[in-house]
N, C-alpha and C positions, 0 to 999 in steps of 0.2 A: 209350167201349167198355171194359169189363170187362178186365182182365190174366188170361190162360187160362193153368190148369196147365199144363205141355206134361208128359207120359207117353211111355214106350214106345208107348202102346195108343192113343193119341190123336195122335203126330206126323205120321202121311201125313195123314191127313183136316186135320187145322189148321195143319200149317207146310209139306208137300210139294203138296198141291191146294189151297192159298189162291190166290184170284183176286187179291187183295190183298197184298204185299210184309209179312213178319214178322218182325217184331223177336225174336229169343228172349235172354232174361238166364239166362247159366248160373250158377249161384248153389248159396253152401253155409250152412246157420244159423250156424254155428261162424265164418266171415268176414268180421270188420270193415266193411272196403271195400263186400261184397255188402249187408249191412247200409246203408249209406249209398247206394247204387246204389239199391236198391228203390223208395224213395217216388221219385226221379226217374222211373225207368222208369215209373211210375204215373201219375205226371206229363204222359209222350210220348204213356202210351195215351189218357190224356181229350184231351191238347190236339191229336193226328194222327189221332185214331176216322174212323171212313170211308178215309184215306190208308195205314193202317197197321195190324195186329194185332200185339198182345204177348201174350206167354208169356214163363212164367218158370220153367226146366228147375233142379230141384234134383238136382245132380250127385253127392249123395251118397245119393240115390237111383235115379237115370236114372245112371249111370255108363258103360254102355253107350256111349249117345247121346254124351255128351260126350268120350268115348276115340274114336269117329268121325269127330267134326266137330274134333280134336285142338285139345282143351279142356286148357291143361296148365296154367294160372292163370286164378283166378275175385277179380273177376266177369268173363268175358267175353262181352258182343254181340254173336251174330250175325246180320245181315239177309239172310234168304232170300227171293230174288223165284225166281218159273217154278219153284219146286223146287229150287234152286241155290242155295249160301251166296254172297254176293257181296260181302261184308265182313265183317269182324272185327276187334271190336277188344277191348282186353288195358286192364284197369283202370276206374278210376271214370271215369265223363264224365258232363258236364251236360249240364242238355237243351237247349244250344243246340245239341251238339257232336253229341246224337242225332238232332237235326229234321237236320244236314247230314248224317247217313248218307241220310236217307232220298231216292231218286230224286226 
């Protein structure tokens, strides 16, 4: 499965009414770390497609979004199941450490 922008204009329809649990990476072009975060995240979406949806929220764009979900160091993960963040985590991780977010 595809890694989907996440937007303002596009977060209830793909991360609030997913049937499916989503990963979002809050991410900035300018950061290292997010930089090396990306092809992982890329990574979880081909090898968890059907278990999981990813998006990847650029927070220097979507700013909003990540002052709500109190995004205050990037890159951070977080998995939203039923509508609800239900982790979060703060730094780089591999994709072992993404497949054990996932329920």
């Amino acid at each position: 499965m595809a890694v989907i922008t996440i937007t303002a204009e596009n977060f209830e329809a793909e991360v609030m009414n997913s049937e499916i649990p989503v990963l979002v990476d809050f991410w900035a072009a300018w950061c290292g770390p997010c930089q090396m975060q990306g092809p992982v995240v890329d990574q979880a979406a081909e090898q968890l497609a059907g278990k999981l949806k990813v998006g990847k929220l650029n927070v220097d764009e979507q700013g909003e979004l990540a002052q709500k979900y109190g995004v205050m160091s990037i890159p951070t993960l977080i998995l939203f199941k039923d509508g609800q963040a239900v982790k979060k985590e703060v730094g780089f991780h591999s994709l072992e450490e993404i497949s054990e977010m996932i329920p």
